[in-house]
VMD Tcl script that draws the C-alpha trace (Angstrom):
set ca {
  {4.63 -23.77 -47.55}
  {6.99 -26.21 -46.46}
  {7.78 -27.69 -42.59}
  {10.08 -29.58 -41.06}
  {9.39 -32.05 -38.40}
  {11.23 -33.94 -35.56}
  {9.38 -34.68 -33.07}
  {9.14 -38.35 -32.89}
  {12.97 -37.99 -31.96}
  {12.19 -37.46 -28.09}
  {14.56 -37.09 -25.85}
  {14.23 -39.39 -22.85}
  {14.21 -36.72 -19.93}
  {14.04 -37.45 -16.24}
  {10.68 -36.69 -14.36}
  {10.16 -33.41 -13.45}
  {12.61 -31.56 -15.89}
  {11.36 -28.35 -16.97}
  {12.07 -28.66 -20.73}
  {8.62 -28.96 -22.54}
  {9.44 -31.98 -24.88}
  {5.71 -32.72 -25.66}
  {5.08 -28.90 -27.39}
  {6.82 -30.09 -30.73}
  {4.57 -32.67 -31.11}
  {1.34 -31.05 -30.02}
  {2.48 -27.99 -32.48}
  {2.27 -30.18 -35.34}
  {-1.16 -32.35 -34.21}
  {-2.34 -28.41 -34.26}
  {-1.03 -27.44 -37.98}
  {-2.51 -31.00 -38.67}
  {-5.57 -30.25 -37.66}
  {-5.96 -26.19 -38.61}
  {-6.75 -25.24 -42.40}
  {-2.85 -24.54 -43.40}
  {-1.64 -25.16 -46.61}
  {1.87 -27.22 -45.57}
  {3.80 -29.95 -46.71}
  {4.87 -31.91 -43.59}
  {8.26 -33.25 -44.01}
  {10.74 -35.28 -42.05}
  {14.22 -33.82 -42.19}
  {17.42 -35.44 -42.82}
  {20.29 -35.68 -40.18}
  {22.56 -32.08 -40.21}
  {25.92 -33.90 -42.43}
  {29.37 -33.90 -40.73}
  {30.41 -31.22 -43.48}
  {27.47 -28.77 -42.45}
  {28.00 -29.04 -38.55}
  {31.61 -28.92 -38.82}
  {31.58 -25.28 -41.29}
  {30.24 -24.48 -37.61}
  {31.33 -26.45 -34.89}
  {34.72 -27.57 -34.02}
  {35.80 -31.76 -34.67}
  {36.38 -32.05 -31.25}
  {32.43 -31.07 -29.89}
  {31.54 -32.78 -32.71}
  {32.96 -36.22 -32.11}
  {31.99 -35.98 -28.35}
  {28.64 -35.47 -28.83}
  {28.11 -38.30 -31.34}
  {30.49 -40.92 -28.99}
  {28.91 -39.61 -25.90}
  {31.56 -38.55 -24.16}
  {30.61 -34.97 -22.68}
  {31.49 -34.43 -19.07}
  {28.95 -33.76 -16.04}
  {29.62 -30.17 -16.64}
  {28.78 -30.13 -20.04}
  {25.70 -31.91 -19.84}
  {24.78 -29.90 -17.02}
  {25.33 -26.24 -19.10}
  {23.28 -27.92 -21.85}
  {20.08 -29.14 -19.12}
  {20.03 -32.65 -21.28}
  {21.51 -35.40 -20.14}
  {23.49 -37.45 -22.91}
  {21.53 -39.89 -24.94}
  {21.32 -41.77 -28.50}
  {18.07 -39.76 -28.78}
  {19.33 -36.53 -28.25}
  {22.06 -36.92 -30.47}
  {19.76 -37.86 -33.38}
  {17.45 -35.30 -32.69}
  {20.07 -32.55 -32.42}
  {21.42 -33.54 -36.06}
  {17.80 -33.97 -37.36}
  {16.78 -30.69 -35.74}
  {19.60 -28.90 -37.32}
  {19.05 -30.72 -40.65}
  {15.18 -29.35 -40.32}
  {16.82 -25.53 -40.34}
  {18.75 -26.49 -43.39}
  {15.33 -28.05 -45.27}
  {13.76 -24.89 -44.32}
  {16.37 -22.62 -45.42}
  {16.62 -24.06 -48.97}
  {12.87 -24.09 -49.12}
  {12.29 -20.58 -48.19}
  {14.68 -19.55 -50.93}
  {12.49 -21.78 -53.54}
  {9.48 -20.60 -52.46}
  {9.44 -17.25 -49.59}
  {8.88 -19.21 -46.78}
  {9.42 -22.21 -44.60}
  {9.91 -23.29 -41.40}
  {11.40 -25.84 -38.78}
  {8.85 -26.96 -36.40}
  {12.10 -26.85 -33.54}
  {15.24 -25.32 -33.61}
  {16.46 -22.28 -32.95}
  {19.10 -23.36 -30.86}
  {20.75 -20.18 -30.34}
  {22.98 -21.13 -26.91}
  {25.26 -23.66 -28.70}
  {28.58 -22.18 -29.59}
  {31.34 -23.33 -31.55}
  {33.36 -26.15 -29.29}
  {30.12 -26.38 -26.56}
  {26.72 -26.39 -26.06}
  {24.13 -24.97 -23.30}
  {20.98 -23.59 -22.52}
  {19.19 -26.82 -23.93}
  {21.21 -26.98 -27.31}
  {23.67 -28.62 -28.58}
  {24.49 -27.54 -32.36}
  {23.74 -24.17 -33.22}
  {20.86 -24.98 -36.38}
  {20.75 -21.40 -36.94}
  {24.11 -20.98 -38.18}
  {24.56 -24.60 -39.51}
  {21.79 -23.51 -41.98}
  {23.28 -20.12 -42.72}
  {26.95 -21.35 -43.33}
  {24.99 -23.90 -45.53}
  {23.30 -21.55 -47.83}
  {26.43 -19.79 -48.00}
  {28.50 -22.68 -48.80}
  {26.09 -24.09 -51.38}
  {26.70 -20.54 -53.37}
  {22.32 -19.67 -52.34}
  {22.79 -16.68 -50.08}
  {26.36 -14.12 -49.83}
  {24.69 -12.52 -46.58}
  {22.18 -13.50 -44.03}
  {19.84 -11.67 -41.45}
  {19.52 -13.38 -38.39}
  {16.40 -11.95 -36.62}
  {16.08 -13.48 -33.11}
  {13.11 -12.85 -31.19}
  {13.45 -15.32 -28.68}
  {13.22 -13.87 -25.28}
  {17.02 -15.03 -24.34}
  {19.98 -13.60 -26.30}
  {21.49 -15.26 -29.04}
  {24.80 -15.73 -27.01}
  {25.94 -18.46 -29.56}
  {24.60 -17.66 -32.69}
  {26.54 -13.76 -31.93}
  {29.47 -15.21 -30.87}
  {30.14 -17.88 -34.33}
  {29.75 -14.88 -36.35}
  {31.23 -12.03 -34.46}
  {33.75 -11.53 -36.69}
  {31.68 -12.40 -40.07}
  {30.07 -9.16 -41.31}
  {28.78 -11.41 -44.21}
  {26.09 -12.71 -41.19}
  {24.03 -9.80 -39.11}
  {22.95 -11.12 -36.28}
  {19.97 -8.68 -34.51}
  {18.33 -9.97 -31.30}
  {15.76 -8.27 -28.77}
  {15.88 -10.25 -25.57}
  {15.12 -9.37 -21.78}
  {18.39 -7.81 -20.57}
  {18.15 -9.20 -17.00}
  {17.29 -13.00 -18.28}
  {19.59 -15.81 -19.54}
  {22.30 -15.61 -20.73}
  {23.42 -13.57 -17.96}
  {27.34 -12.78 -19.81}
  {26.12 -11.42 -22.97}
  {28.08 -11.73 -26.34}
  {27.65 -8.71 -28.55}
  {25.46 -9.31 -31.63}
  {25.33 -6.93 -34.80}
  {22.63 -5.47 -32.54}
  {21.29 -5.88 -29.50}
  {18.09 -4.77 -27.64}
  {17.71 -5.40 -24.42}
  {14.55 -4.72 -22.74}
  {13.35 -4.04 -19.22}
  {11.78 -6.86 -16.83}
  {7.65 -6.52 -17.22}
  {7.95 -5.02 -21.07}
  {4.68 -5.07 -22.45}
  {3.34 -5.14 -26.31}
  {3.87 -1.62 -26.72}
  {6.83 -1.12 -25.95}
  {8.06 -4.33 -26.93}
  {6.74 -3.49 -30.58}
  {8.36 0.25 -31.11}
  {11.59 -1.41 -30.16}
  {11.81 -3.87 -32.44}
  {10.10 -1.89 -35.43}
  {13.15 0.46 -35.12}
  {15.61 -2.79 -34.87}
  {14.00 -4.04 -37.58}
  {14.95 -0.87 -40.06}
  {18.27 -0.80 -38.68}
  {19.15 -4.68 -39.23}
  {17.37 -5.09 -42.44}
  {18.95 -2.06 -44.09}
  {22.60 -2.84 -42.81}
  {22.41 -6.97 -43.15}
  {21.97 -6.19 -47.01}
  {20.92 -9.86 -47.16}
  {19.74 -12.22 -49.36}
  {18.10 -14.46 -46.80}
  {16.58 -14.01 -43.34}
  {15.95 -16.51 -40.67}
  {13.69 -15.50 -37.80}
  {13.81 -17.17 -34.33}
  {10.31 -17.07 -33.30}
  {10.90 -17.54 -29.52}
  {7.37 -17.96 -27.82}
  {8.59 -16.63 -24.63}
  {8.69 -12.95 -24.55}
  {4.83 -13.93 -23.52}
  {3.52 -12.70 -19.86}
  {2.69 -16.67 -18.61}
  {5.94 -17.65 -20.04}
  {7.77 -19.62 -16.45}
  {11.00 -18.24 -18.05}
  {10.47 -15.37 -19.67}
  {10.10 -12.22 -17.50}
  {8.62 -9.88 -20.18}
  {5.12 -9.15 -20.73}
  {3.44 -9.59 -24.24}
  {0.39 -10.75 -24.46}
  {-0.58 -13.19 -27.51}
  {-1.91 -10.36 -29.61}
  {1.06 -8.60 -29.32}
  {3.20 -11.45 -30.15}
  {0.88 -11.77 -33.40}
  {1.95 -8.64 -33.94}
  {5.77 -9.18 -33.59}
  {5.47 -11.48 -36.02}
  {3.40 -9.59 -38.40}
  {5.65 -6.92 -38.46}
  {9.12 -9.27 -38.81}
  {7.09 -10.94 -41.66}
  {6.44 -7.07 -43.00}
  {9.86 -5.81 -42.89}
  {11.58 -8.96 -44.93}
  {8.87 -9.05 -47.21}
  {9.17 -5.08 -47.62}
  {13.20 -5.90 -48.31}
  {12.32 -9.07 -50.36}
  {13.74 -11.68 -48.27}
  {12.87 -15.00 -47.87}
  {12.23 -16.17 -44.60}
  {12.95 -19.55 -43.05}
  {11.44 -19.46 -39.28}
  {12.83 -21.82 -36.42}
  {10.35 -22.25 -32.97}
  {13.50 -21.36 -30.42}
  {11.86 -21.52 -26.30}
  {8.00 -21.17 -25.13}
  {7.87 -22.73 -21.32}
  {4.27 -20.83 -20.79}
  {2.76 -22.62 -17.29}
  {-0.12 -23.46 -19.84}
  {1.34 -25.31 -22.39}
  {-1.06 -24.90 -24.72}
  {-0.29 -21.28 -24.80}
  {3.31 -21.83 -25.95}
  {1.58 -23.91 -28.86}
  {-0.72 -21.33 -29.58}
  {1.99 -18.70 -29.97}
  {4.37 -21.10 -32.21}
  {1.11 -22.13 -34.72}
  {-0.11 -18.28 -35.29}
  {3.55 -17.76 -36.48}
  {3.47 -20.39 -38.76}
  {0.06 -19.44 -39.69}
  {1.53 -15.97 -40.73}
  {4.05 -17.30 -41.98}
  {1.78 -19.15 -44.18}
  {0.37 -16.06 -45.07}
  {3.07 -14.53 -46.03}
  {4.36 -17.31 -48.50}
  {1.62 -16.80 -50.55}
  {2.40 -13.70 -51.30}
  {-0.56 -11.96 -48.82}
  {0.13 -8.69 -46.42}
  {-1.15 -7.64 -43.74}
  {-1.24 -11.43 -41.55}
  {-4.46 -13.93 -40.78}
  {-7.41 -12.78 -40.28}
  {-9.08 -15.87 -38.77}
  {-8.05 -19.38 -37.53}
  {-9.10 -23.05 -37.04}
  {-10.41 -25.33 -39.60}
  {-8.75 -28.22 -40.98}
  {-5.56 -27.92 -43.04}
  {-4.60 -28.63 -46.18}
  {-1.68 -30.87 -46.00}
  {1.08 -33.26 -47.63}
  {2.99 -35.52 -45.50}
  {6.61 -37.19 -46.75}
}
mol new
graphics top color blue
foreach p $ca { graphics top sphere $p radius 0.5 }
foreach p [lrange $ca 0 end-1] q [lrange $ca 1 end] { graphics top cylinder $p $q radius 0.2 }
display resetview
């Protein structure tokens, strides 16, 4: 299976800020070290013709000049930097690696993105260009995909990623979120579950196996890209639900299931994990690449063990 990595592209944040910069690169010292069968790849930068199939000129152009306002930088939670510029276009060129490589080969994934907050002319919520749909329009474009499933499992709506492609049937966009957390204005998505405060695994899973037949069966797609969000878990600082890590194994078992059920590739982007133990957040994002894994070679049914050391290619 294929990954895409970015995080030597670190963003230099004040001390203190509650973003957890360090989990990318701790995720992939984990895949490095566990007995996955990857090949580790740095991305390209996102091209102005991909972002721009997506974003308007304007947001575009400000971003790269640095010219945002307090406000702006504010509703994104980064402050403007050279860094976070390049790692925004590499992070969103990661999505686009993974989505061509999931189409070659089942699976793939970006070891980031999953920036599902950035809409068309702004950004917020800690991203800045919407990967998900930069990689969608992409596949599109390129004549790969004529539909595409989003499946967002991040704990926060998809507020962005709902709003580009309101109006684009050609694009489903399903997300089950906490309906009391961030964003607090909602934008409609193809579907939407919201769930209670406190939701634990059982719950959590009924509702999203019956989202699941609903989405895949009306996207009709050709390609689906989950948002693996690692924090719908209980120690999650942000999250408010209350999944443990089994039943977030689970989650992913069963999204992995349901596409490969419908025969869709999958590319899978990280999205948020601020667990108060970071290594919990990593934990979470490397069994979903380990079923993901899984599931590229053609297995069912998930892992069945983990640790050992992996079998890798770096470019």
């Amino acid at each position: 299976m294929q990954i895409f990595y970015s995080d030597h592209f670190v963003l230099p944040l004040p001390p203190g800020h509650r973003f957890p910069m360090s989990k990318y690169a701790l995720l992939r010292e984990r895949v490095l070290a566990s007995d996955l069968a990857v090949r580790a790849r740095v991305p390209p930068v996102a091209t102005e013709t991909e972002i721009l199939r997506v974003h308007t000129a304007d947001w575009l152009e400000r971003v790269c000049a640095g010219r945002l306002t307090e406000a702006e930088e504010r509703l994104i939670g980064f402050p403007w930097s050279e860094e976070m510029v390049e790692r925004s276009l590499r992070s969103s060129g990661a999505t686009v690696c993974a989505a061509r490589a999931a189409l070659a080969e089942g699976t793939s994934a970006n070891l980031a993105g999953g920036t599902h907050h950035a809409f068309a002319d702004h950004g917020e919520g800690f991203c800045v260009f919407n990967d998900v749909a930069i990689a969608a329009r992409a596949m599109q474009a390129e004549g790969r995909v004529e539909r595409v499933l989003v499946i967002d499992c991040d704990v926060h709506q998809g507020n962005g990623t709902a709003a580009i492609f309101a109006a684009d049937p050609s694009v489903y966009t399903f997300s089950i979120h906490g309906e009391r957390n961030y964003p607090f204005c909602k934008v409609c998505s193809s579907l939407d579950i919201g769930l209670e405060d406190g939701t634990a695994d059982a719950a959590y899973l009924k509702a999203l196996s019956q989202g699941l037949a609903t989405a895949v069966a009306a996207a009709r797609a050709d390609l689906a890209i989950y948002v693996a969000g690692a924090d719908a878990y209980a120690g999650d600082r942000l999250g408010r639900l209350g999944l443990s890590m089994q039943g977030l194994l689970a989650r992913d078992r069963m999204v992995f299931e349901a596409c490969a059920d419908a025969r869709l590739p999958v590319a899978v982007v990280m999205a948020g994990g601020y667990a108060r133990v970071i290594e919990d957040t990593v934990s979470i994002h490397f069994h979903t690449l380990e079923t993901a894994a899984w599931y590229c070679r053609g297995a069912r049914g998930g892992p069945s063990s983990f640790g050992g050391r992996s079998q890798v290619a770096i470019d």
